[in-house]
Structure formats: structure tokens, C-alpha cells
C-alpha angles and dihedrals in degrees: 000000000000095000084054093049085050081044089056101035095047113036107015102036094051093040086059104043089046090052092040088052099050094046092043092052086047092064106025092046126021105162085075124109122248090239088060103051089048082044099051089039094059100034092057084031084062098034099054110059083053105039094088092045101040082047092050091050096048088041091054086064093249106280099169094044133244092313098086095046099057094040082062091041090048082047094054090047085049091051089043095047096043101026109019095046113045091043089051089044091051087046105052087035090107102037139139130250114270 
């Protein structure tokens, strides 16, 4: 079960809210660029799974030191790289021009 709910917060969730931000841009706001929906997209599709960690963890005070920190804030580059990219990529792939 466990293996399933990582499944879900770190693939499918970010894949959603990338492809939900691109579309949603498209149509609230066309005068963006291309490079700044995908931008924004990966950029929110990466923050998010970490964000209640990475807050939980500063929150705690930071027993267990920095390390922890940066290996959620490398996570949430490496969601963002490999999940949040190529689905807004795909997304804004028709487009037209803005």
C-alpha cells in the first residue's frame, strides 16, 4: 500500500497539477510564453509533493541538521526534471502562439 500512495505523490500528482497548469495558463492567460507556462508548471508540479515534508522538517527546528532539507529540495528538482517537464512539454506541445 505504501509503495501505491509514493506511487501517487510522486508520479501521478505532479503529473496532474503540471498538465492542469499548462492548460489552465493557456486559457487564463495567453499572452504568456510558452517557456513560462512549462516553467511555472514544473516548477509548482516539483514544490508541491515536498512542501509538507520540507515544512515539517523546518518546523521541527532541524534536529537532525541541513542534510535532510536539501535531500527534499534535490527530490522536488528531480520531480520536477523527470515528472513536471516532459507533461508540460506534451501539453503545451500544440499550442498556439502566444
Amino acid at each position: 500500500m505504501g509503495i501505491v500512495l509514493g506511487l501517487i505523490v510522486m508520479v501521478l500528482l505532479p503529473a496532474a497539477l503540471s498538465w492542469g497548469i499548462c492548460s489552465g495558463m493557456r486559457v487564463l492567460s495567453p499572452e504568456s510564453t510558452r517557456r513560462r507556462r512549462v516553467g511555472i508548471a514544473a516548477t509548482v508540479a516539483g514544490v508541491v509533493p515536498v512542501l509538507l515534508p520540507l515544512v515539517a522538517m523546518v518546523r521541527r527546528g532541524l534536529p537532525y541538521g541541513v542534510i535532510p532539507i536539501l535531500a527534499l529540495v534535490v527530490l522536488g528538482l528531480i520531480i520536477a526534471v523527470l515528472v513536471g517537464l516532459p507533461v508540460a512539454i506534451r501539453t503545451t506541445r500544440n499550442d498556439f502562439p502566444a
